[in-house]
N, C-alpha and C positions, 0 to 999 in steps of 0.2 A: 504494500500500500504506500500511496505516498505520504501518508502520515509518519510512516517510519521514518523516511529519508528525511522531510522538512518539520515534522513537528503538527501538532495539532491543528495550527492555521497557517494557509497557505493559499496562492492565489494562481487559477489555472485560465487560459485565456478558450474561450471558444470564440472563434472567431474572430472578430475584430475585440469582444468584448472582457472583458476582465471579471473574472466573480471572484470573492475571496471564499474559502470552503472551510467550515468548522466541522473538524472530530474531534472524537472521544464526548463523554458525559460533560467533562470539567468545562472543557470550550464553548459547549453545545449550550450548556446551564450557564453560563455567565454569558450568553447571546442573548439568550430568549427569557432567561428570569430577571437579568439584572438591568438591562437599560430600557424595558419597557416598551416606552411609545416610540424610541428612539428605533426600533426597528419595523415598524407596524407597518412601512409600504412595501408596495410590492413593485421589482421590479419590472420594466417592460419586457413582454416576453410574444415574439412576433404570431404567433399562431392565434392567439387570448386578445390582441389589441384587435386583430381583425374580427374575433366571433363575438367580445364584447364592447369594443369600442370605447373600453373605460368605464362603461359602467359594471352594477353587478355587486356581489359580494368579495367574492375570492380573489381579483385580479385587476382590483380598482385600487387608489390611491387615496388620499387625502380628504378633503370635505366631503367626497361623495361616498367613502368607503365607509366614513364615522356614520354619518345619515342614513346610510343603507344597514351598518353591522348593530350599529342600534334602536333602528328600529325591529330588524331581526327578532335580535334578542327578547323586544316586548312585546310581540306578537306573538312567537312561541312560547314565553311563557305565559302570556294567556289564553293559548289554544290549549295549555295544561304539560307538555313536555318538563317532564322531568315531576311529574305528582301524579297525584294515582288518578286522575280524570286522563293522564294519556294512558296509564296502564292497563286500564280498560279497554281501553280501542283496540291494545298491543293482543289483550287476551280476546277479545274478540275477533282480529285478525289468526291469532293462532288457532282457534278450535274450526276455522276455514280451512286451513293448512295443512292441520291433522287429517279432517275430512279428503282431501285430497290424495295426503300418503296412503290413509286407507283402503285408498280406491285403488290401491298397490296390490293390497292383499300380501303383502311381503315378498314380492314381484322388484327387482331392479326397476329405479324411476330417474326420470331426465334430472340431476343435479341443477341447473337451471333452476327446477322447481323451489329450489328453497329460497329463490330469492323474489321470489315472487311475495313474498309475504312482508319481508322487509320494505317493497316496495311499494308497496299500497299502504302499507302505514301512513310512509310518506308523500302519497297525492292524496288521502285523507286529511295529513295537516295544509297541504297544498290547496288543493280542491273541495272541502268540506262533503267529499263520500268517499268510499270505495270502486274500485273496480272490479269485476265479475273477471276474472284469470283468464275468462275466454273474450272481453270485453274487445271489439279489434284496436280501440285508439290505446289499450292497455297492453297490448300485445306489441302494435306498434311503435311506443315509446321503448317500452324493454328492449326491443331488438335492434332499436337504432341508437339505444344509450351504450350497447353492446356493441356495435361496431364501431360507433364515436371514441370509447374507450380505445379501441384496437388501433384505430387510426393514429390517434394522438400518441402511441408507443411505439408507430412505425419510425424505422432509421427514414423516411426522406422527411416526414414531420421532425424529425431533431436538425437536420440537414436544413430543412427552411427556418427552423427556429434561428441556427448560427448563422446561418446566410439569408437573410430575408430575400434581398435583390437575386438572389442567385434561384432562390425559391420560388419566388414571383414568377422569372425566366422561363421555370421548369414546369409549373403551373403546380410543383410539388402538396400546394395547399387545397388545391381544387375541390379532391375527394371527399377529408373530410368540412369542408363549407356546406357543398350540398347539402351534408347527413343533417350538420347542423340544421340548414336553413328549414330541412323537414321538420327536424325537432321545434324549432321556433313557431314554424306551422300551425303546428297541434297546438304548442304550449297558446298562440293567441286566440286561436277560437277556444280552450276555457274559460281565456279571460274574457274573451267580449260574451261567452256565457253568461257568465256571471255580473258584468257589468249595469245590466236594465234592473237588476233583483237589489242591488245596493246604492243605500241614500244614507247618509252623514247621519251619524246620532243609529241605524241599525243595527244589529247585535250582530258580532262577527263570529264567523263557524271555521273559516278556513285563513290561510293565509292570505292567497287570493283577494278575502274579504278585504282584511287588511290593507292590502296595498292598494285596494282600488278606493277605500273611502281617505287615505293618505293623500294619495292625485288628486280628491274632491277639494281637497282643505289649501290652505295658502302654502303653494310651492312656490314661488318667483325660479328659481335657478332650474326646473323643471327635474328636480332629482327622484322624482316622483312619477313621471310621465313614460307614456307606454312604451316607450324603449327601453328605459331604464327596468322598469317593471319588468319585464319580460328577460333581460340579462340576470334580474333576481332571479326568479322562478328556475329557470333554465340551471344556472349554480346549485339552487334548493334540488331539483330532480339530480341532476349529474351528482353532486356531494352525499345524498339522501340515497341513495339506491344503489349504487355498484360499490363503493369500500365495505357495507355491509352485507350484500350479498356474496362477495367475494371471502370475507370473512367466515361467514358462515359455511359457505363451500370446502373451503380451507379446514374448519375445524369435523366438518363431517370427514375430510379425509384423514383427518391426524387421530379421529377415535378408532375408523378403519386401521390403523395400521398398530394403534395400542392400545388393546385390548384389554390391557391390565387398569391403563386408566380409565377408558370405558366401563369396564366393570365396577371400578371404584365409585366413579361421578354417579354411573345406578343406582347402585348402593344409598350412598346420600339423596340423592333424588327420594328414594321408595323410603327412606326410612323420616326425613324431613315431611315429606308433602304427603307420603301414603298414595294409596289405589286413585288415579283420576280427578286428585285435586291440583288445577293449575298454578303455578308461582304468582308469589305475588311481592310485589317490592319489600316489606318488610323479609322477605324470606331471607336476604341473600345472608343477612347476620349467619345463619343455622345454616350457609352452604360453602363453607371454607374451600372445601376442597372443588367444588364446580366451579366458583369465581376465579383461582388461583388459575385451573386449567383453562379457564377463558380470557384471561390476562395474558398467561403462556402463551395462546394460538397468536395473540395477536403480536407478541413481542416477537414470536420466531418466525413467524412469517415477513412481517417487516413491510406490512404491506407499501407503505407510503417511501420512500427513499429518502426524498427530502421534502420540504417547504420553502421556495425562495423566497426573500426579505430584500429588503431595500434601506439605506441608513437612511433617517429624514434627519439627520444634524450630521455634524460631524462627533464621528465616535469611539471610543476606547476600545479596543476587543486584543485580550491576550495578548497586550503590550504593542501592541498596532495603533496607531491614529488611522481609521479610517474617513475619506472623504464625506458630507453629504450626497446621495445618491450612487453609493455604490453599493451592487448588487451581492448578496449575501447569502451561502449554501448551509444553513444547519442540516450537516448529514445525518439525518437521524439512524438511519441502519446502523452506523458506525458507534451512537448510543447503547439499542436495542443489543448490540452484539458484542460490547465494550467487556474485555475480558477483568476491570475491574471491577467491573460492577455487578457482573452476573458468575455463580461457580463453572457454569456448563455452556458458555453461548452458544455454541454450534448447535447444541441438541437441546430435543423438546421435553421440559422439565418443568413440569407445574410447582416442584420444592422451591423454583426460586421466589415465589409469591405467599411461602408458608413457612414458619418459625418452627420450633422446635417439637412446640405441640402440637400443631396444626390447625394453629390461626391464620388465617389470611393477613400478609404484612402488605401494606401501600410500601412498591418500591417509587423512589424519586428520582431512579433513571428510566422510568416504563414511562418513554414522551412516544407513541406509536403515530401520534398526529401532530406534534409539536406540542410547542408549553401554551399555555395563557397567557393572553396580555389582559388581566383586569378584568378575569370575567363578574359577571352582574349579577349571576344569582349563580347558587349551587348546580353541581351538574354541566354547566356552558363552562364552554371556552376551548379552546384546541390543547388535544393532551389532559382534559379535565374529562373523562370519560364516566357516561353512568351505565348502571347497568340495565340492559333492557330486558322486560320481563319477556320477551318472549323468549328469551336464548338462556335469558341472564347472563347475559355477554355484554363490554362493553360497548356501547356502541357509537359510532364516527358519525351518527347522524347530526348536520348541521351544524357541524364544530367550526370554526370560522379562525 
């Protein structure tokens, strides 16, 4: 690695452009705990400026990023995320799910399937319903958030990211814009669904709601208005649906292959909950050992790589003066797999989340999404992960 050769911080050019790159926990944790606001923008990243244009949650900057990540914030938490008015939706979504597997008969089923459930959680907080699994515009968002994903992780999308003019050239972006512009498609006819049903002072069900009685109220800067709007949504569906689907894929395969913890996590399940009673957030106290192995999946998986940051001042980092607006790598894999921090990184080991007796310990290197900047209520913030009842896993939904 090149952490060995140069040390923890170090700075690699793509392209014309310059990022400086933090590893290990120590580096990673004094980026993203210690200077705060001082990292909060994001930098320009050519694929994101064409499909959002600046606005949005994830990939915005400055006034529009605070106006967007807070109002977030307080719309989720009063659609009930993270209290037991979302738990319910989550258990109601789940006993659809099971229905589903059982229509298995303990038959091999499309893995796919499981993410189907995570997914509709989230156009329930979006959209104020659910979708019917067989629903087509529910079908149709899955499969094209599934190939958006794929696209964005192809080499000629990294190759236009470094070389934008060289990309442009090559038309390297083209493929996925389309997906996109399908995706965008769909996401505006729920909104102008929903647009004639909401008037100022209505009682809000969904996010949707949310943002469209926001546009009613005094915007002047238009950070509100339906483009903007639709770069949210669009961030909410992409962020809401594939890292926890994916997750959960992920942890069905890692009980496949360990049996011994499979068998354990059972064990606790049947003797906690009993015959046919579903989880419910207070449980997870009494599930040391499920929570611990659902912390592992996501630590050794490593789903996320990194989070790019941007300085908005000039900043101190690991005896560096860095400039304002230089673009910044916390390698989180390089965390997640930090052999000080963890006894066994390579392998998948639910002990690193349980003490001697087999309490579940909060470790303070498990950043799987990054750290917080300041989150607002329990539960929020990237890297502040809660657990969700349907998995009791934690989950990456709308971390920001």
């Amino acid at each position: 690695m090149l952490s060995e050769r140069y040390g923890p911080v170090f700075t690699v050019h793509l392209g014309r452009q310059k990022m400086v790159v933090l590893t290990g926990f120590e580096a990673v944790k004094e980026a993203l705990v210690g200077p705060g606001q001082e990292l909060a923008d994001r930098p320009p990243i050519a694929i994101f400026q064409l499909i959002q244009r600046g606005g949005g949650i994830f990939f915005s900057s400055g006034a529009r990023w605070r106006a967007a990540r807070h109002f977030t914030v307080r719309a989720l938490h009063s659609l009930g995320v993270g209290r037991e008015l979302m738990a319910d939706k989550i258990l109601q979504e789940l006993k659809c799910l099971s229905e589903q597997l059982d229509g298995y008969e303990g038959r091999p089923f499309p893995l796919a399937l499981l993410g189907w459930a995570p997914s509709n959680i989230t156009f329930t907080l979006l959209f104020g319903r659910r979708f019917d699994y067989r629903d087509p515009v529910f079908v149709s968002l899955l499969g094209l958030i599934d190939e958006v994903m794929v696209l964005l992780g192809s080499p000629s999308l990294q190759l236009f990211n470094i070389y934008p003019w060289l990309g442009a050239l090559l038309q390297l972006h083209r493929p996925v814009l389309r997906k996109i512009e399908e995706v965008q498609a769909i996401l505006r006819t729920l909104l102008e669904a929903q647009r004639p049903h909401m008037r100022q002072g209505d009682p809000v069900c969904s996010y949707v709601d949310a943002l469209i009685q926001q546009g009613q109220g005094d915007d002047p800067k238009g950070l509100f208005a339906e483009p903007n709007a639709v770069a949210c949504i669009l961030d909410m569906v992409m962020a809401g649906t594939e890292t926890t689907s994916a997750t959960l894929q992920w942890a069905a395969l890692l009980m496949g292959r360990h049996l011994d913890v499979q068998g354990r996590v059972q064990e606790e399940l049947d003797r906690v909950l009993g015959p046919g009673r579903p989880p419910r957030l207070e449980d997870q106290q009494e599930l040391p050992y499920t929570s611990a192995v659902l912390h592992e999946v996501q630590r050794f998986i490593t789903l996320l790589p990194h989070v790019p940051r941007c300085t908005t001042v000039d900043t101190q980092l690991g005896g560096f003066l860095l400039p304002k607006g230089t673009p910044v790598i916390p390698l989180l894999t390089s965390v997640l797999l930090d052999e000080t921090q963890w006894q066994t990184p390579g392998q998948f080991n639910p002990g690193h989340f349980l003490d001697a007796d087999g309490h579940f310990v909060k470790r303070e290197a498990f950043l799987p999404f990054s750290a917080g900047l300041q989150p607002s209520w329990p539960g929020w913030g990237v890297g502040c992960p809660q657990l969700c009842p349907l998995t009791l896993a934690p989950t990456s939904c709308f971390q920001v």
